[in-house]
PDB file of the backbone (N, CA, C, O) and the ligand in Angstrom, with CONECT records:
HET     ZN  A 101       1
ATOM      1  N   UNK A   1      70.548  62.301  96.948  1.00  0.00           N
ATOM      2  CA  UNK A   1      70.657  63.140  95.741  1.00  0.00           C
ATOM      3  C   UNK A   1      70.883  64.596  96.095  1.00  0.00           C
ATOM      4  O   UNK A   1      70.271  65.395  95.385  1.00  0.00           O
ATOM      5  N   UNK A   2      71.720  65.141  97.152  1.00  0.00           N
ATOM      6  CA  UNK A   2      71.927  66.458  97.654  1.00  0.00           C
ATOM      7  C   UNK A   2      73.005  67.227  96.839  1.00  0.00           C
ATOM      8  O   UNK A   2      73.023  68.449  96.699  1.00  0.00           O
ATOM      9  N   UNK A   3      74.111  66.141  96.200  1.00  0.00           N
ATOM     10  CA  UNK A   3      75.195  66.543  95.710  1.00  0.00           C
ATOM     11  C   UNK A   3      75.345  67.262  94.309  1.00  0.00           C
ATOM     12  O   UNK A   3      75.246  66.665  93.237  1.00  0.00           O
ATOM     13  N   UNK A   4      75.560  68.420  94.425  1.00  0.00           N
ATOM     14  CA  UNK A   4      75.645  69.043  93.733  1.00  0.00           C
ATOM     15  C   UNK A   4      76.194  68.247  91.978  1.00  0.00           C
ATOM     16  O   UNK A   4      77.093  67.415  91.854  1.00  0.00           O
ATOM     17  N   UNK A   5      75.238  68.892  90.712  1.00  0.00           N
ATOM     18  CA  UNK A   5      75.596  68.078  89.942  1.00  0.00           C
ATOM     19  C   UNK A   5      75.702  68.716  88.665  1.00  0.00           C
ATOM     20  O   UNK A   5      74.743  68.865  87.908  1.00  0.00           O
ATOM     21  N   UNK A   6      77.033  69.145  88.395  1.00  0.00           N
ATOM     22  CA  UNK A   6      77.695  69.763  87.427  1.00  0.00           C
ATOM     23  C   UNK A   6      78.295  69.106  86.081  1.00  0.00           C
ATOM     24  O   UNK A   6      79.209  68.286  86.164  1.00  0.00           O
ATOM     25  N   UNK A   7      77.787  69.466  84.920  1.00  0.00           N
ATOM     26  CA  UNK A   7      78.258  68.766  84.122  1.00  0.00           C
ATOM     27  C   UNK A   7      78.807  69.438  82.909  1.00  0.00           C
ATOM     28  O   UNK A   7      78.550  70.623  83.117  1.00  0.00           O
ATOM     29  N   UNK A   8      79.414  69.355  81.766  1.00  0.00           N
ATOM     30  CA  UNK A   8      80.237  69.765  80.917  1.00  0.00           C
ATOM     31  C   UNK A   8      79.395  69.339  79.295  1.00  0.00           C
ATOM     32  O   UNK A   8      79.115  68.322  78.662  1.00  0.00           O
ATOM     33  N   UNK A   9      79.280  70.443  79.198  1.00  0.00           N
ATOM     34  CA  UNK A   9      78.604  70.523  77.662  1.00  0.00           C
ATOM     35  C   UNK A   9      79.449  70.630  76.284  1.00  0.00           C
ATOM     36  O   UNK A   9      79.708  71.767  75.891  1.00  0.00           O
ATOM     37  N   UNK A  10      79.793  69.782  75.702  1.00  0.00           N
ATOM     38  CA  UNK A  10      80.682  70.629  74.739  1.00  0.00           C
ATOM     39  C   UNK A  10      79.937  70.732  73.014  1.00  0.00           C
ATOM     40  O   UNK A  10      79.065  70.266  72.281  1.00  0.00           O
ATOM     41  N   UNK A  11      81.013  71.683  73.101  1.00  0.00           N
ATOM     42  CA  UNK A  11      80.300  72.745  71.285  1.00  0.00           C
ATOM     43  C   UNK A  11      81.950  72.529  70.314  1.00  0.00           C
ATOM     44  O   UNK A  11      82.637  73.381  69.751  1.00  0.00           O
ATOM     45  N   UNK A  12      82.124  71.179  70.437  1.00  0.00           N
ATOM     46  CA  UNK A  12      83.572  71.560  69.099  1.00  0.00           C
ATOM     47  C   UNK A  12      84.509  71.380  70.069  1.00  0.00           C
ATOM     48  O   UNK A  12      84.646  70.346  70.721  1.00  0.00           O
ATOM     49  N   UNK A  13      85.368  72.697  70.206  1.00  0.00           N
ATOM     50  CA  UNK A  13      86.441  72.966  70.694  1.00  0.00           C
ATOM     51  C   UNK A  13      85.692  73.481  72.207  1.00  0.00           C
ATOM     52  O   UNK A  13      86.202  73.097  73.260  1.00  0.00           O
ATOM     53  N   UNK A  14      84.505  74.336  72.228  1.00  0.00           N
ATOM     54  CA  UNK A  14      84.264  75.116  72.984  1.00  0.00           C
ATOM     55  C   UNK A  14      83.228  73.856  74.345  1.00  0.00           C
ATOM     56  O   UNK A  14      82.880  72.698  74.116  1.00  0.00           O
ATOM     57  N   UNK A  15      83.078  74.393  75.214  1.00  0.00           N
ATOM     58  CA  UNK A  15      82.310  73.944  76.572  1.00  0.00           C
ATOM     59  C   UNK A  15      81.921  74.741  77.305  1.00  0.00           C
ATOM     60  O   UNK A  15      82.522  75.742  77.695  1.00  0.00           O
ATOM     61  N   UNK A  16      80.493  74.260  77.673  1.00  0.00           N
ATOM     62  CA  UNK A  16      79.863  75.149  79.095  1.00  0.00           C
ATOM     63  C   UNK A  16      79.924  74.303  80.347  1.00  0.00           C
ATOM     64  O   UNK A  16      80.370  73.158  80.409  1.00  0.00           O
ATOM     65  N   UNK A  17      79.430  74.996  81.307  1.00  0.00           N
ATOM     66  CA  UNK A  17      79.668  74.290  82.808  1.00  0.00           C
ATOM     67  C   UNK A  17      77.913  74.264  82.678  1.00  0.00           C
ATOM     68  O   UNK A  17      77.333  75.076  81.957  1.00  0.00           O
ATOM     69  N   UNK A  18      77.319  73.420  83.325  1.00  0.00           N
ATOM     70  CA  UNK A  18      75.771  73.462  83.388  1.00  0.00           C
ATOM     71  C   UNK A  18      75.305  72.698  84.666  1.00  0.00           C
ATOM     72  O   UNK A  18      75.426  71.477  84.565  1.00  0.00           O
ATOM     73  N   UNK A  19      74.785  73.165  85.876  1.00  0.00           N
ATOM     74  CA  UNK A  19      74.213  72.638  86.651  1.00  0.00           C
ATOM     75  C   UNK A  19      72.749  72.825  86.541  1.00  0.00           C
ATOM     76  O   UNK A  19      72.222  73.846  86.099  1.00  0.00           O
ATOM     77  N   UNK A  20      72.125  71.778  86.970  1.00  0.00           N
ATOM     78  CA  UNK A  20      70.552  71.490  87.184  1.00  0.00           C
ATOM     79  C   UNK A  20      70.377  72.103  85.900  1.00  0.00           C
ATOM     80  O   UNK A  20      69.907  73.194  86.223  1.00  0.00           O
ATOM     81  N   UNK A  21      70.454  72.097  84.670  1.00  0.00           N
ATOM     82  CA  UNK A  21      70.103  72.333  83.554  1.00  0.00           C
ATOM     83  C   UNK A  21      70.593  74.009  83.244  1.00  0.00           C
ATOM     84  O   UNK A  21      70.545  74.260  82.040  1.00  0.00           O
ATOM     85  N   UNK A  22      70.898  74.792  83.820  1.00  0.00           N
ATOM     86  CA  UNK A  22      71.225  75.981  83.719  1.00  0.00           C
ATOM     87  C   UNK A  22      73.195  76.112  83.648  1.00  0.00           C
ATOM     88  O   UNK A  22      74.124  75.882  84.422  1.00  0.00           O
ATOM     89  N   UNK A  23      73.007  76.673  82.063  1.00  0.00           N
ATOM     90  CA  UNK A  23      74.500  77.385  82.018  1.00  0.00           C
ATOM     91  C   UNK A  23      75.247  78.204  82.945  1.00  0.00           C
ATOM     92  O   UNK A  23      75.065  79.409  82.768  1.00  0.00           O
ATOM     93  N   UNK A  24      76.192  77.835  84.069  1.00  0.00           N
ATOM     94  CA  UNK A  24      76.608  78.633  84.777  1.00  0.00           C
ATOM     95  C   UNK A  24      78.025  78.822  84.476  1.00  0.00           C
ATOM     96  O   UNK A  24      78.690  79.332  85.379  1.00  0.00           O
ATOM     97  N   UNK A  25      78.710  78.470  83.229  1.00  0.00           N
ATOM     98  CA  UNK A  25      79.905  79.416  83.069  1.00  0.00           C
ATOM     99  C   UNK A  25      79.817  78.949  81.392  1.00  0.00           C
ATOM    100  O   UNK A  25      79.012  78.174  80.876  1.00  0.00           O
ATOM    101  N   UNK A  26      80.911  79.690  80.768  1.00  0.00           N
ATOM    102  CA  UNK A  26      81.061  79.444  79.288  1.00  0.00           C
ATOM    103  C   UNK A  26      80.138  80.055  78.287  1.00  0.00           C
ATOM    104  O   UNK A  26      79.112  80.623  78.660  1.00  0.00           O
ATOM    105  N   UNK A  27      80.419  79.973  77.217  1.00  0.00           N
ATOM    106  CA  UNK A  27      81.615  79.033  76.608  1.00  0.00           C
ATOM    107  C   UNK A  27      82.728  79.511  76.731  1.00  0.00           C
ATOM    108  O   UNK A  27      82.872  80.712  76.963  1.00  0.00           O
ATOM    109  N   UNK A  28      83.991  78.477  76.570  1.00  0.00           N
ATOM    110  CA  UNK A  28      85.169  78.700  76.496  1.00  0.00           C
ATOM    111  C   UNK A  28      85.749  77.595  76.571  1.00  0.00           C
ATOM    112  O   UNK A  28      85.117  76.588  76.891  1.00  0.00           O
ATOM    113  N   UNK A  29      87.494  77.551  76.199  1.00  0.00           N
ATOM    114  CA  UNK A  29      87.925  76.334  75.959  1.00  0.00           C
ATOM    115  C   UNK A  29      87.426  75.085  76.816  1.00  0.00           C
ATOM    116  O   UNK A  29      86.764  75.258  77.839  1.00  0.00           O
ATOM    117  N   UNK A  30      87.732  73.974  76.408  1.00  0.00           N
ATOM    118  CA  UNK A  30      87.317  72.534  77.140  1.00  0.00           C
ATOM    119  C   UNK A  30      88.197  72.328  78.466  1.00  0.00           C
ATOM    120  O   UNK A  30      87.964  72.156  79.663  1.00  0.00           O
ATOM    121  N   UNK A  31      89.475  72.445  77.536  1.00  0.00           N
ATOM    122  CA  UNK A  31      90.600  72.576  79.227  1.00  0.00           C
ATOM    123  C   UNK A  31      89.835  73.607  80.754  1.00  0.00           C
ATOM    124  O   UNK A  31      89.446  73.110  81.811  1.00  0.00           O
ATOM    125  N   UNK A  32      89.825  74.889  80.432  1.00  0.00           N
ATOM    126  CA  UNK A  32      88.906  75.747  80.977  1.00  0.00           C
ATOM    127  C   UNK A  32      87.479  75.209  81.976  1.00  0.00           C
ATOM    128  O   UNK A  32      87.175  75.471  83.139  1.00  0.00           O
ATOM    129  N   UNK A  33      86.882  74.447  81.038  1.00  0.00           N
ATOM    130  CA  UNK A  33      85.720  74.660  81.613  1.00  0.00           C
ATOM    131  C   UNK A  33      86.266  73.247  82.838  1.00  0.00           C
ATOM    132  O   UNK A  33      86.239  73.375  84.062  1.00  0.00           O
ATOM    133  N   UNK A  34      86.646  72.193  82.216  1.00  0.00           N
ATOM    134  CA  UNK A  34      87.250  71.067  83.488  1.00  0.00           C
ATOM    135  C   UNK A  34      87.471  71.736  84.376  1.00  0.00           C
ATOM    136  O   UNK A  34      87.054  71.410  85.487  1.00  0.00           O
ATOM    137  N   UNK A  35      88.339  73.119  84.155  1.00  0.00           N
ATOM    138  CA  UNK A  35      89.010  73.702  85.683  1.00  0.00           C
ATOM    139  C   UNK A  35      87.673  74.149  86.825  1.00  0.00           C
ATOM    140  O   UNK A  35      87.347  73.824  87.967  1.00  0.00           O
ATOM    141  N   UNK A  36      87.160  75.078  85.754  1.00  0.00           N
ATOM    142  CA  UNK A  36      85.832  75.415  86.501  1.00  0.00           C
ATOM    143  C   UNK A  36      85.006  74.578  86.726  1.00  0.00           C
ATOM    144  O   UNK A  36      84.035  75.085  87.287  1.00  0.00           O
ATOM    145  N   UNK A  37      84.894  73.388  86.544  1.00  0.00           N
ATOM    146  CA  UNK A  37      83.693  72.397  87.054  1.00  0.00           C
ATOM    147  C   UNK A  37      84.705  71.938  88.255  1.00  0.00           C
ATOM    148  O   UNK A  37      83.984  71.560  89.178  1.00  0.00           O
ATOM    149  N   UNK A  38      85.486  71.869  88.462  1.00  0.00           N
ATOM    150  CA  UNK A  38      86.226  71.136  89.663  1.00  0.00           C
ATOM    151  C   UNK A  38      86.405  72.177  90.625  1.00  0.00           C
ATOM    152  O   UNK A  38      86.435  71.735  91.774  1.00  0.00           O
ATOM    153  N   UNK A  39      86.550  73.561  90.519  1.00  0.00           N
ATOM    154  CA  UNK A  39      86.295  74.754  91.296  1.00  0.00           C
ATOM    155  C   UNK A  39      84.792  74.968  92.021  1.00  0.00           C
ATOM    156  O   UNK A  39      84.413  75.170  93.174  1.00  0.00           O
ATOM    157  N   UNK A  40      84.179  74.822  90.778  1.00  0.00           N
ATOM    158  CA  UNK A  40      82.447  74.886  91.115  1.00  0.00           C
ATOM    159  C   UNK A  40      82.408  73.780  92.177  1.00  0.00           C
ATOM    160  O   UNK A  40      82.042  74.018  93.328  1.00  0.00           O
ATOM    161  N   UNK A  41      82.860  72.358  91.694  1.00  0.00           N
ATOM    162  CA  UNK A  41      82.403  71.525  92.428  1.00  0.00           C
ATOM    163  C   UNK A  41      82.816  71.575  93.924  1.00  0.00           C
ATOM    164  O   UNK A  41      82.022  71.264  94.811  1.00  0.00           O
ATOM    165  N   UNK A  42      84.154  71.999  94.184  1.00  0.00           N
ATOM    166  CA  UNK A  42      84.943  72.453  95.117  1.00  0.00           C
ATOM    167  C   UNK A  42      84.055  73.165  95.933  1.00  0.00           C
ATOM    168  O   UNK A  42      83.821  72.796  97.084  1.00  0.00           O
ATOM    169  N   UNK A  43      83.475  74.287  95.361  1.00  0.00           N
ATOM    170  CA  UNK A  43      82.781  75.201  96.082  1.00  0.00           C
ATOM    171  C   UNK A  43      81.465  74.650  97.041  1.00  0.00           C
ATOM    172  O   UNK A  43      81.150  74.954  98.191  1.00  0.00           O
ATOM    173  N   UNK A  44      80.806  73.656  96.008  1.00  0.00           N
ATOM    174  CA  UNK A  44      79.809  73.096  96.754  1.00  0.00           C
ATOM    175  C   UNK A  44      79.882  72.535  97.714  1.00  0.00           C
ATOM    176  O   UNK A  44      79.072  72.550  98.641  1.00  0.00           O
ATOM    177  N   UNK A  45      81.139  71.795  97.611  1.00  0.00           N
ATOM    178  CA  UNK A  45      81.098  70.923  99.067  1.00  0.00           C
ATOM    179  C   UNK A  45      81.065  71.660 100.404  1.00  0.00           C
ATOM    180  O   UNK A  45      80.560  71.375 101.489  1.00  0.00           O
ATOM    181  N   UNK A  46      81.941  72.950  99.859  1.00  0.00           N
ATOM    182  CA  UNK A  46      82.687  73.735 101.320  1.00  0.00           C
ATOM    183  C   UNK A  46      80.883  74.026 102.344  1.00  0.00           C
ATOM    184  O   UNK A  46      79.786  74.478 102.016  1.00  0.00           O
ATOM    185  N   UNK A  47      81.397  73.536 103.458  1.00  0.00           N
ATOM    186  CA  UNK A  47      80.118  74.040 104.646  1.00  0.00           C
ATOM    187  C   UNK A  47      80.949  74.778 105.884  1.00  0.00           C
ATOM    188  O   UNK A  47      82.160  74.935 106.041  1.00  0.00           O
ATOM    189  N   UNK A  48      79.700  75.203 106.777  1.00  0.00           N
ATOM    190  CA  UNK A  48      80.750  75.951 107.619  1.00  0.00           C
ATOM    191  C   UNK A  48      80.865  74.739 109.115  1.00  0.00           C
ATOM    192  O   UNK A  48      80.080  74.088 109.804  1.00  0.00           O
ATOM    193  N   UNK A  49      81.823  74.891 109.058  1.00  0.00           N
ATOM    194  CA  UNK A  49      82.176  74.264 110.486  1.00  0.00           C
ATOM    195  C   UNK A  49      83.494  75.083 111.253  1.00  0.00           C
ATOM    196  O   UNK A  49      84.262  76.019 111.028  1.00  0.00           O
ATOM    197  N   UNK A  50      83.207  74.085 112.293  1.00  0.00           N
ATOM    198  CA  UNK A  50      84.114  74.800 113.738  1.00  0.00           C
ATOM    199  C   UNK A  50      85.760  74.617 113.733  1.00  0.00           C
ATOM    200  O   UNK A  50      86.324  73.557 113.461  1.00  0.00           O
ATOM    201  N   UNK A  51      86.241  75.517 113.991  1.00  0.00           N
ATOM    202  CA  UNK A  51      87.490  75.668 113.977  1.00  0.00           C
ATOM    203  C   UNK A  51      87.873  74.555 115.222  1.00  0.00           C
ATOM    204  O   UNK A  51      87.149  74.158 116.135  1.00  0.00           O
ATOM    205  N   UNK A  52      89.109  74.254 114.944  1.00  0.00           N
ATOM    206  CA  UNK A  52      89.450  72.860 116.058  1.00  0.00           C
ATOM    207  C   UNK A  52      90.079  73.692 117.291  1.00  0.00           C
ATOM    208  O   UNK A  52      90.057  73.448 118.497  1.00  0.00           O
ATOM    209  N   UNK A  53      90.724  74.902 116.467  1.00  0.00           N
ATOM    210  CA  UNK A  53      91.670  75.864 117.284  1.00  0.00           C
ATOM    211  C   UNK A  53      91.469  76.727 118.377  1.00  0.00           C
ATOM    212  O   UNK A  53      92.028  77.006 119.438  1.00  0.00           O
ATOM    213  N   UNK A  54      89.832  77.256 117.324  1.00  0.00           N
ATOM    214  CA  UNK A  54      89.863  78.620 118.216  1.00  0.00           C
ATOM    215  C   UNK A  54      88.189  78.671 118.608  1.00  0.00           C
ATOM    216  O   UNK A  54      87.710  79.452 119.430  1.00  0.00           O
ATOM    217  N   UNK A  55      87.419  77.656 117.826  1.00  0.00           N
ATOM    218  CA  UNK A  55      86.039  77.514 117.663  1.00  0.00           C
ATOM    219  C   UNK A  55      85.993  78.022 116.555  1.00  0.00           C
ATOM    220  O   UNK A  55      86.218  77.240 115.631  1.00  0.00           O
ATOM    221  N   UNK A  56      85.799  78.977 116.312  1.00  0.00           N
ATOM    222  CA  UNK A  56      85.422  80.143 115.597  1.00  0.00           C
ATOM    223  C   UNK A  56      84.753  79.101 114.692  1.00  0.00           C
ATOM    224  O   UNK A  56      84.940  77.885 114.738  1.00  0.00           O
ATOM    225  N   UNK A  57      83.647  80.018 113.561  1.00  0.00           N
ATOM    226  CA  UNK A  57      82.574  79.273 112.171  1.00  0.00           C
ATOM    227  C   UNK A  57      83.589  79.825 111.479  1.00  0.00           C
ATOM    228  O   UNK A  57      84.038  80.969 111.561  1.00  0.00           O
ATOM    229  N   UNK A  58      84.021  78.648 110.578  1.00  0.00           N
ATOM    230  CA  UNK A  58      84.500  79.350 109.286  1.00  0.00           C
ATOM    231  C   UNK A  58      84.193  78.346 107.850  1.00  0.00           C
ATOM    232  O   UNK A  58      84.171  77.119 107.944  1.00  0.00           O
ATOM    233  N   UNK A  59      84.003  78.954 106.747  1.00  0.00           N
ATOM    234  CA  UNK A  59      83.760  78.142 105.878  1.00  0.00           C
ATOM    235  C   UNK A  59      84.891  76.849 105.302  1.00  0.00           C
ATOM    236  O   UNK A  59      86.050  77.040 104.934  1.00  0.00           O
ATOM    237  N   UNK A  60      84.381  75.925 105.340  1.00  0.00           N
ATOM    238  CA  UNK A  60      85.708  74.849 105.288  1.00  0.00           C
ATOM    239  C   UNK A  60      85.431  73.851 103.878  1.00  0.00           C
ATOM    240  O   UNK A  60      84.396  73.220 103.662  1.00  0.00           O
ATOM    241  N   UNK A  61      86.299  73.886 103.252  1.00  0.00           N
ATOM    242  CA  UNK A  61      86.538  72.984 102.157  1.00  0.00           C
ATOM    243  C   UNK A  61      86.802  71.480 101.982  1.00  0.00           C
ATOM    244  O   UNK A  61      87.184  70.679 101.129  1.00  0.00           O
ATOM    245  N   UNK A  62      86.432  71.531 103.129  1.00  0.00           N
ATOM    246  CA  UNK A  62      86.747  69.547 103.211  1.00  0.00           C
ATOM    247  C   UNK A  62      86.835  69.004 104.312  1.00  0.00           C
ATOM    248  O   UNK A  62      86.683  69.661 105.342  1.00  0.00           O
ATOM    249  N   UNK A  63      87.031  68.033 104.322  1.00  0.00           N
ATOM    250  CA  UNK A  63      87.507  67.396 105.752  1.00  0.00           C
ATOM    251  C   UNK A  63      88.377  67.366 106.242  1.00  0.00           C
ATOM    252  O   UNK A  63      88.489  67.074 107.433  1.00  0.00           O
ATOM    253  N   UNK A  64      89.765  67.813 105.083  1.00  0.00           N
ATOM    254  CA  UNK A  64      90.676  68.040 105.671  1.00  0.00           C
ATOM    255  C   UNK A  64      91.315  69.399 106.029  1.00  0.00           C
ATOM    256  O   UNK A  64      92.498  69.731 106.109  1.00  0.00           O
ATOM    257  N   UNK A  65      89.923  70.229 106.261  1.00  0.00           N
ATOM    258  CA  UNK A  65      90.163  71.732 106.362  1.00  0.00           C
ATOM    259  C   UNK A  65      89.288  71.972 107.398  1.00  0.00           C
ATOM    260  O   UNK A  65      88.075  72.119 107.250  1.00  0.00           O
ATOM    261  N   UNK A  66      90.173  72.032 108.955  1.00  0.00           N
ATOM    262  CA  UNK A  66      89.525  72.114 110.208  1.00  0.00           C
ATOM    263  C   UNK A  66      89.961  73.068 110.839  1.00  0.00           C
ATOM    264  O   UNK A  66      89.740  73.046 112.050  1.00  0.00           O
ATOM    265  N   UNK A  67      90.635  74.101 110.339  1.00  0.00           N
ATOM    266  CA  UNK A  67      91.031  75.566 111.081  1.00  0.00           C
ATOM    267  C   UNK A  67      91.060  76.673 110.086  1.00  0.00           C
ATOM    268  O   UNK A  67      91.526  76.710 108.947  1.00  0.00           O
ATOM    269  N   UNK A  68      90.346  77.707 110.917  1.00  0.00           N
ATOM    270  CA  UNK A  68      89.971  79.000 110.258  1.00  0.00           C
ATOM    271  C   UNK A  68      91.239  79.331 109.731  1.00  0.00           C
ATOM    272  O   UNK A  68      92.288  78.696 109.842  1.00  0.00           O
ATOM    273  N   UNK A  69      90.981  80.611 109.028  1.00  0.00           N
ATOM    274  CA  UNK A  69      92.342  80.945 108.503  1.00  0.00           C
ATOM    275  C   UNK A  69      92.929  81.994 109.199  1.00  0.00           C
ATOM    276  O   UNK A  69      94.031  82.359 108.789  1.00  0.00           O
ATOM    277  N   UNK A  70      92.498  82.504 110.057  1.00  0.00           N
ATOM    278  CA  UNK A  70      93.300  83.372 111.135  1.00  0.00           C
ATOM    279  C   UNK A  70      94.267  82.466 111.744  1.00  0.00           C
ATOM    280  O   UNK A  70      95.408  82.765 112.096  1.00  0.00           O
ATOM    281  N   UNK A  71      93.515  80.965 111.860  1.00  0.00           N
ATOM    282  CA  UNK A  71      94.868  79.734 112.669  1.00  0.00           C
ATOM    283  C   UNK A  71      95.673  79.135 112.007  1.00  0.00           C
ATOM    284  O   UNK A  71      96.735  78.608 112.339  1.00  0.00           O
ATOM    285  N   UNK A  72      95.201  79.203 111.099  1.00  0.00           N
ATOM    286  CA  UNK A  72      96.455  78.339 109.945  1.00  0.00           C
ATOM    287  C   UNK A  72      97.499  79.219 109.487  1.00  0.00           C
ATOM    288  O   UNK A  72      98.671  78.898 109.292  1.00  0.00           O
ATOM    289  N   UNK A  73      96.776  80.805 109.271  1.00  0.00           N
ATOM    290  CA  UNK A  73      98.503  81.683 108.816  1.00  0.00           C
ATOM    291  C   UNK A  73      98.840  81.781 110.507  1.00  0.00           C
ATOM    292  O   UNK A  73      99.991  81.348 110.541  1.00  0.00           O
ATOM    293  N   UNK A  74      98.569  82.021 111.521  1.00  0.00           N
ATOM    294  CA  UNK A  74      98.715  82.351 112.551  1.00  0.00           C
ATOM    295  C   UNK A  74      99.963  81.018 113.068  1.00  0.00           C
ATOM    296  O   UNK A  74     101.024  81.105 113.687  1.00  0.00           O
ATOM    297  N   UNK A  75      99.377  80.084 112.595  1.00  0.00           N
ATOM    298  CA  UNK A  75     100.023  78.230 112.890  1.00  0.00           C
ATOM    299  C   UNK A  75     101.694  78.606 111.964  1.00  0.00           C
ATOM    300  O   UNK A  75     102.834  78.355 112.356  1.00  0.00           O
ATOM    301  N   UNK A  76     101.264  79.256 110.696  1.00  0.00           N
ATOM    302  CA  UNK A  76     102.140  79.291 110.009  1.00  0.00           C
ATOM    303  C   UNK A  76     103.328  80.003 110.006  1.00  0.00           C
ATOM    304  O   UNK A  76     104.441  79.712 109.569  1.00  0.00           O
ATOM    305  N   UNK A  77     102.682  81.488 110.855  1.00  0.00           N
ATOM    306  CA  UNK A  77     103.423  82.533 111.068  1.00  0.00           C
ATOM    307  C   UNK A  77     104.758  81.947 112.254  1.00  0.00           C
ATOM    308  O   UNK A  77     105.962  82.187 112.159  1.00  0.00           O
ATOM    309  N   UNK A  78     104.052  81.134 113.330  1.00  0.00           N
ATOM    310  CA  UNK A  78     105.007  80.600 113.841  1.00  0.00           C
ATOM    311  C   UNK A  78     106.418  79.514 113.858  1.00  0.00           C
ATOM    312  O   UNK A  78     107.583  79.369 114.230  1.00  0.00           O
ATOM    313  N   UNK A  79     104.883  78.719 112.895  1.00  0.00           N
ATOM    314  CA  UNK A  79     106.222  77.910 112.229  1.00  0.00           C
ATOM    315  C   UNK A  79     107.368  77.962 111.672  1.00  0.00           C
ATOM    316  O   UNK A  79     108.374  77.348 112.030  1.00  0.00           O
ATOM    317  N   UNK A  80     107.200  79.123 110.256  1.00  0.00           N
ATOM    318  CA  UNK A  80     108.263  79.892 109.726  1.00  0.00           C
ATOM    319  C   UNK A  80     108.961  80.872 110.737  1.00  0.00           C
ATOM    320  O   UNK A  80     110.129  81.094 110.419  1.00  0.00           O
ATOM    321  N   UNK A  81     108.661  81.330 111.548  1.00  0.00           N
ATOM    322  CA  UNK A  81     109.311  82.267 112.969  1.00  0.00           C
ATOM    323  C   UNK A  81     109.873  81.110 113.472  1.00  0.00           C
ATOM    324  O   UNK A  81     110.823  81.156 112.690  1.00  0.00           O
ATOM    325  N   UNK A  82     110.066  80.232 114.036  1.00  0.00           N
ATOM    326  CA  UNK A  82     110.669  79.692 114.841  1.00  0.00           C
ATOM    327  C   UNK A  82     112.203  79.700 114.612  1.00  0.00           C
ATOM    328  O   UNK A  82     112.675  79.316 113.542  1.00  0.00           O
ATOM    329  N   UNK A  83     112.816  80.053 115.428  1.00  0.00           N
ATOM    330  CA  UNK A  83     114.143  80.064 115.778  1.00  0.00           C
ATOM    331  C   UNK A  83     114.907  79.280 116.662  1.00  0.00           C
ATOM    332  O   UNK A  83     116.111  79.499 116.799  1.00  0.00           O
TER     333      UNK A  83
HETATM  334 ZN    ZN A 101      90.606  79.349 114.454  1.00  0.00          ZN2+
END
């Protein structure tokens, strides 16, 4: 039961975001608040882990997010450079 647990309140047209019983965004449209519960939820997951690249701690969003972002524009900078 660690996982963060966000849920969607609605008033009509209008919705709040509410974790562990506390309003943490809204009101505002319903479309809206979906976005922000999937952002929020987004947020929770992110932990910090090790860069594959360089080591470095950086905060990572998933599992499929294993390099800091100095390596990924850095990865990128080259990629698009290549000649
Ligand atoms: Zn790195």
């Amino acid at each position: 039961m660690s996982a963060p647990a966000f849920e969607i309140e609605r008033f009509g047209s209008q919705a709040v975001v509410i974790k562990d019983g506390i309003e943490v965004w809204g009101p505002g449209p319903i479309a809206q608040a979906e976005n922000k519960l999937d952002t929020l939820e987004r947020q929770a997951r992110r932990k910090r882990r090790q860069c594959m690249t360089c080591s470095d701690q950086f905060m990572s969003e998933g599992a499929h997010h294993r390099m800091c972002a100095k390596c990924r524009s850095g990865a990128s900078a080259i990629f698009d450079g290549a000649v």
